[in-house]
C-alpha positions in Angstrom: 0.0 0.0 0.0 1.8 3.3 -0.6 2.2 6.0 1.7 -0.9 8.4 2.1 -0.5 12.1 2.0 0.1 13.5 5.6 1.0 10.2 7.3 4.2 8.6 8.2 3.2 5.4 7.7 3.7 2.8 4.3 1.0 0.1 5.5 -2.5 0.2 7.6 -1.3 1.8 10.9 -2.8 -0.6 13.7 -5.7 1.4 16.0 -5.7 0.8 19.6 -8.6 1.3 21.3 -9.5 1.7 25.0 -12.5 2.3 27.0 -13.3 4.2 30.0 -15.8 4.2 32.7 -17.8 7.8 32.6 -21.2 7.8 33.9 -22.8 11.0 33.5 -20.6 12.7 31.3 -21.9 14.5 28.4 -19.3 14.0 25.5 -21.3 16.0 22.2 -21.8 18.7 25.1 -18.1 18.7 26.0 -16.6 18.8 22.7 -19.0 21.3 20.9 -19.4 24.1 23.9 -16.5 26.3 23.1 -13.8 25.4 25.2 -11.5 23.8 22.4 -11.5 24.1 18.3 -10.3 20.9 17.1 -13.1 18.1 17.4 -14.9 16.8 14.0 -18.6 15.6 14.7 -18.3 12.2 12.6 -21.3 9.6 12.2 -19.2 7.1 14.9 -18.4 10.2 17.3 -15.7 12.5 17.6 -12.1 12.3 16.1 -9.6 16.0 16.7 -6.5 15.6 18.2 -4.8 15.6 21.4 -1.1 16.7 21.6 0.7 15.1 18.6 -2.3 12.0 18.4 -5.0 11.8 16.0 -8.2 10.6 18.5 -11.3 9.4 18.1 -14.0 8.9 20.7 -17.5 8.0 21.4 -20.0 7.5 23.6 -21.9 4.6 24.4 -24.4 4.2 27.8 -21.7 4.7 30.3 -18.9 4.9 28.8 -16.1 6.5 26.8 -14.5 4.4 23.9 -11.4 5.9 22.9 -9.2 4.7 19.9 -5.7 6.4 18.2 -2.8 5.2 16.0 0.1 5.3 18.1 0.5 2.9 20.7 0.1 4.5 24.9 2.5 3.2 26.9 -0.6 3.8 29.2 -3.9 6.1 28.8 -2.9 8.8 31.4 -3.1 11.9 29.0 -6.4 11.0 27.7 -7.3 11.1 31.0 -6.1 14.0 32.2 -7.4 15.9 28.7 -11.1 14.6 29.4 -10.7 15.4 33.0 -12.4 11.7 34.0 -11.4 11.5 37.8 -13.3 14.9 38.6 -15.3 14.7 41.2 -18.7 15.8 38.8 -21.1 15.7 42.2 -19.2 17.7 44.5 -18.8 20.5 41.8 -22.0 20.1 41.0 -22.6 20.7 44.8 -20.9 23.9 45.1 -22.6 25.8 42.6 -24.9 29.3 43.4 -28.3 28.2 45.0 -30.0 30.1 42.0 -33.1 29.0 39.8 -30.6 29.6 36.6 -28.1 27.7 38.0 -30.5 24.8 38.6 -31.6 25.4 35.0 -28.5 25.3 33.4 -27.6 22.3 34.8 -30.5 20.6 34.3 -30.3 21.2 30.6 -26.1 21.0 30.3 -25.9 17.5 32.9 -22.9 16.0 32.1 -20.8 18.5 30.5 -17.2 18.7 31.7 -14.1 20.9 31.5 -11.3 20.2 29.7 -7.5 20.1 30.5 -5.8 21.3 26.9 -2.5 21.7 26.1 -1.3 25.9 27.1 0.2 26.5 24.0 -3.0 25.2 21.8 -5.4 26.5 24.3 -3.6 30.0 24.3 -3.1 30.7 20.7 -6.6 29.4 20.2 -8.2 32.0 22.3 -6.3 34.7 20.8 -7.5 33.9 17.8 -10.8 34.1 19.1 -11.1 37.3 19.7 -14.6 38.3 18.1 -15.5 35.3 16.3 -18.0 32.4 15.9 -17.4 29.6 16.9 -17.6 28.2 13.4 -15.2 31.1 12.2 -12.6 30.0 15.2 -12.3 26.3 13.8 -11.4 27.5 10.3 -8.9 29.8 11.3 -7.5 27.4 13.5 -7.8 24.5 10.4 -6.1 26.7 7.8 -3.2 26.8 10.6 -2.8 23.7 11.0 -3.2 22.2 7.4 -0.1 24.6 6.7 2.4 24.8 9.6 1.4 21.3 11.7 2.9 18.2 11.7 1.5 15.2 9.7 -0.1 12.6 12.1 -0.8 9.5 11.8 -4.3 8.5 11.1 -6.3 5.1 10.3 -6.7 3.8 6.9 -9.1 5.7 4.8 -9.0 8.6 7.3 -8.2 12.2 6.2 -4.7 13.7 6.9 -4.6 15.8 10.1 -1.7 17.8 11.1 -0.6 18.6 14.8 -1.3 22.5 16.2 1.8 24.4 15.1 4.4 24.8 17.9 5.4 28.1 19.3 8.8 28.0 17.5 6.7 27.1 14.1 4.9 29.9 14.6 7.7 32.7 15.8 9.3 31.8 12.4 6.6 32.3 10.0 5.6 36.5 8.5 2.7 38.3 9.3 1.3 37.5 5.9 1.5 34.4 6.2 -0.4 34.1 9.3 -2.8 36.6 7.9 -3.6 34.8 5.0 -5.1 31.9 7.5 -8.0 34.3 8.0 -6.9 35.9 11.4 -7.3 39.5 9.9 -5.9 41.8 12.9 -5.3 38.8 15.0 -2.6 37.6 13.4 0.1 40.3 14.8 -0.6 39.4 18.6 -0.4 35.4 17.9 3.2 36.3 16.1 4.2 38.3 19.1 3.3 36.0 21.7 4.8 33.1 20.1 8.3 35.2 19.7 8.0 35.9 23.5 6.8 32.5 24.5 10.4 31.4 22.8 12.5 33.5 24.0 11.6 35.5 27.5 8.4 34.3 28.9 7.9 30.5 30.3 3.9 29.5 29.7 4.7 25.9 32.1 5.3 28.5 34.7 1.6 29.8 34.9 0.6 27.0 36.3 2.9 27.1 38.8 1.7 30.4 40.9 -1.8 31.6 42.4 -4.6 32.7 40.2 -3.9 36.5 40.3 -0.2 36.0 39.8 -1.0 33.8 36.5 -3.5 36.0 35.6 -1.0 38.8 35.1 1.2 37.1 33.9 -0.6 36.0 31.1 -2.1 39.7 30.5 1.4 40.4 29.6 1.3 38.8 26.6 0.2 40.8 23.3 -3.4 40.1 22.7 -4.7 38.5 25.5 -7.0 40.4 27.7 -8.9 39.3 30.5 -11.3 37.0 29.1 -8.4 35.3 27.0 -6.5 35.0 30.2 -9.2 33.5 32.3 -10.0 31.0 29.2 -6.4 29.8 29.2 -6.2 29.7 33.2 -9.6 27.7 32.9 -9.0 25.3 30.0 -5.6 24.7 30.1 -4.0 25.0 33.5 -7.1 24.3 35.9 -7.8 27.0 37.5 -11.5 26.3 38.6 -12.1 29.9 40.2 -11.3 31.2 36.6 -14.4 32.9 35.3 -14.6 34.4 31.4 -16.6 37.0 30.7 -17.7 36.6 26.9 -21.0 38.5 25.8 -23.0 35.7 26.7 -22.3 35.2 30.2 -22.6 39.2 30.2 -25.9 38.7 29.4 -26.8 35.8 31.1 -24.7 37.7 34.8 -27.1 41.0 34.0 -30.5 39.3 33.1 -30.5 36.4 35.6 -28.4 36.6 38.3 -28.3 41.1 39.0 -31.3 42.3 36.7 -32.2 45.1 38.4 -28.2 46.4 38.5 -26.3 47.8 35.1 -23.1 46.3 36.6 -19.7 47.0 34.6 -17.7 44.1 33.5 -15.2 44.8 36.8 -18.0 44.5 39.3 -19.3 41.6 37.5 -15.6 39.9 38.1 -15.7 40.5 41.9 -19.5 39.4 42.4 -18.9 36.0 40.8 -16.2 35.3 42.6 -17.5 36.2 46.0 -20.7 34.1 45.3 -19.7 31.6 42.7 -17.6 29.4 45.0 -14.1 27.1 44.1 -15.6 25.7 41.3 -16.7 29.2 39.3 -15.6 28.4 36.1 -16.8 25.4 36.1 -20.5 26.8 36.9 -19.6 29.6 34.2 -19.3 26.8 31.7 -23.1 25.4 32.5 -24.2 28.8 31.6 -22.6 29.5 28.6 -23.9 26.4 26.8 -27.2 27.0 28.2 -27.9 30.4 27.5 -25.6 29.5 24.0 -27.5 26.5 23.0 -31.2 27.5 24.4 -31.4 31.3 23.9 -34.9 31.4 25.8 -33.2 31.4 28.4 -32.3 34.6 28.5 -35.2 37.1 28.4 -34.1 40.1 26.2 -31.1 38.2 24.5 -30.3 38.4 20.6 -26.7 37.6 21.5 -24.3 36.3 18.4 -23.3 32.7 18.9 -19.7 33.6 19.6 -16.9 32.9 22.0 -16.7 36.7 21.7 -15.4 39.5 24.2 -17.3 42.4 24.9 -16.9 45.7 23.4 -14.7 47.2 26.2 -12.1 44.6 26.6 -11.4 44.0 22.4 -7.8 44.1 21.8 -7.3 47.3 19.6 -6.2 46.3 16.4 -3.0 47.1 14.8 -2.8 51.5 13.5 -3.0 50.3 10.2 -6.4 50.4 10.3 -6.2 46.5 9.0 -9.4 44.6 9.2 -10.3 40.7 9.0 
């Protein structure tokens, strides 16, 4: 059999497959509510990647089947990605004692949180900045396709490449990112990979308290503070991490402080006085459910976007550049 395009592999790469206990965990809720870019709906389930693995998964009653090309030495990272030794019922437990809180988790049971990889997670988010989700995943494709890694992927499968590095990335023009569809976005991702390779260490945000990783990250060109509580959130765990998109705006304003025209800052410190440990986790419940069931909200004509409110854009660049 000859070698297919964007695979290392001269013959029909074996599939290993492994299966995982996961009662009550939402896996089309997961995968589809904003938190990562990568996952393909396919008529079997799921298949993205994780890391430098093609990986498919499914659901089935309660459980996770998992299956990918290159052999674990064990299934730790998958793990870890899908976040399957969280406690769901304590979290669950520590959420506001609010009607829309008990509504949004009625309707979003089983979704989850995520543990991505930084980098990914990071540059994602940045070049999220006022797009659909839709708009997000073909940036992000276009990226990928030219500047990943070929992976390997079962027989009959389509090539997928691995996200660019941050050295990839740091060496490639302007133009070149900008012809991937990022439009004004494209300077900051360029300028954050240069100083995630040469002055700033990303492993190290996870290695301090929330406010000290949160400014660290608001260092970086780009990234404001619903970008930085995204990363904090999705990537590095911080579960008191809550962004502030336009549909939690709405959702904070109409539901939880309707009779108050709170600013974004105010809105920060409420939620996390009376949000609990697990904030971002009850921040994800409402963004799917305000996201995916609009009547929730009152007086909401909301775009379905990861967007970030007016005030805290990043500017774009002076030359007036658009996307």
């Amino acid at each position: 059999m000859g070698q297919r395009p964007g695979c290392n592999f001269d013959h029909m790469p074996e599939v290993f497959h492994q299966t995982f206990p996961a009662p009550d965990y939402d896996l089309d809720a997961t995968l589809s509510s904003g938190q990562t870019f990568r996952w393909t709906k396919a008529s079997s389930g799921w298949t993205g990647v994780i890391g430098n693995r093609w990986v498919g998964l499914s659901k089935e009653e309660s459980a996770i089947k998992a299956q990918t090309v290159q052999q674990p030495e064990d299934w730790q990272w998958l793990t870890n990605y899908l976040q399957l030794e969280v406690d769901f019922a304590e979290i669950i437990r520590s959420f506001p004692d609010h009607p829309a809180m008990h509504a949004a988790v009625l309707h979003c049971r089983g979704l989850r949180l995520l543990r991505q990889d930084p980098w990914e997670c990071l540059a994602s988010f940045i070049l999220s900045s006022t797009k659909q989700i839709v708009q997000i995943q073909q940036i992000i494709a276009l990226l990928t396709q030219r500047y990943g890694a070929p992976l390997g992927v079962p027989d009959g499968h389509p090539p997928i490449n691995s996200f660019p590095s941050p050295q990839r990335v740091a060496a490639l023009t302007e133009q070149e990112l900008r012809a991937c569809k990022m439009g004004f976005r494209a300077p900051y991702l360029l300028a954050t990979a240069r100083r995630i390779t040469t002055d700033f260490d990303l492993a190290s945000v996870g290695n301090v308290d929330l406010t000290t990783a949160r400014e660290m990250l608001l260092c970086l060109p780009g990234v404001g503070r619903k970008i930085a509580d995204c990363v904090l959130l999705f990537a590095f765990g911080f579960q008191k991490a809550f962004p502030i998109d336009v549909w939690l705006l709405k959702a904070l304003r109409q539901l939880f402080f309707p009779r108050r025209r709170l600013p974004v800052s105010r809105l920060h410190g409420l939620v996390e006085a009376q949000f609990g440990p697990h904030a971002g986790f009850a921040q994800q419940f409402l963004f799917h459910y305000v996201r995916t069931r609009p009547s929730a909200l009152p007086n909401s004509r909301v775009r379905k976007a990861r967007s970030l409110p007016h005030h805290s854009k990043p500017q774009r660049p002076s030359n007036g550049s658009q996307d």
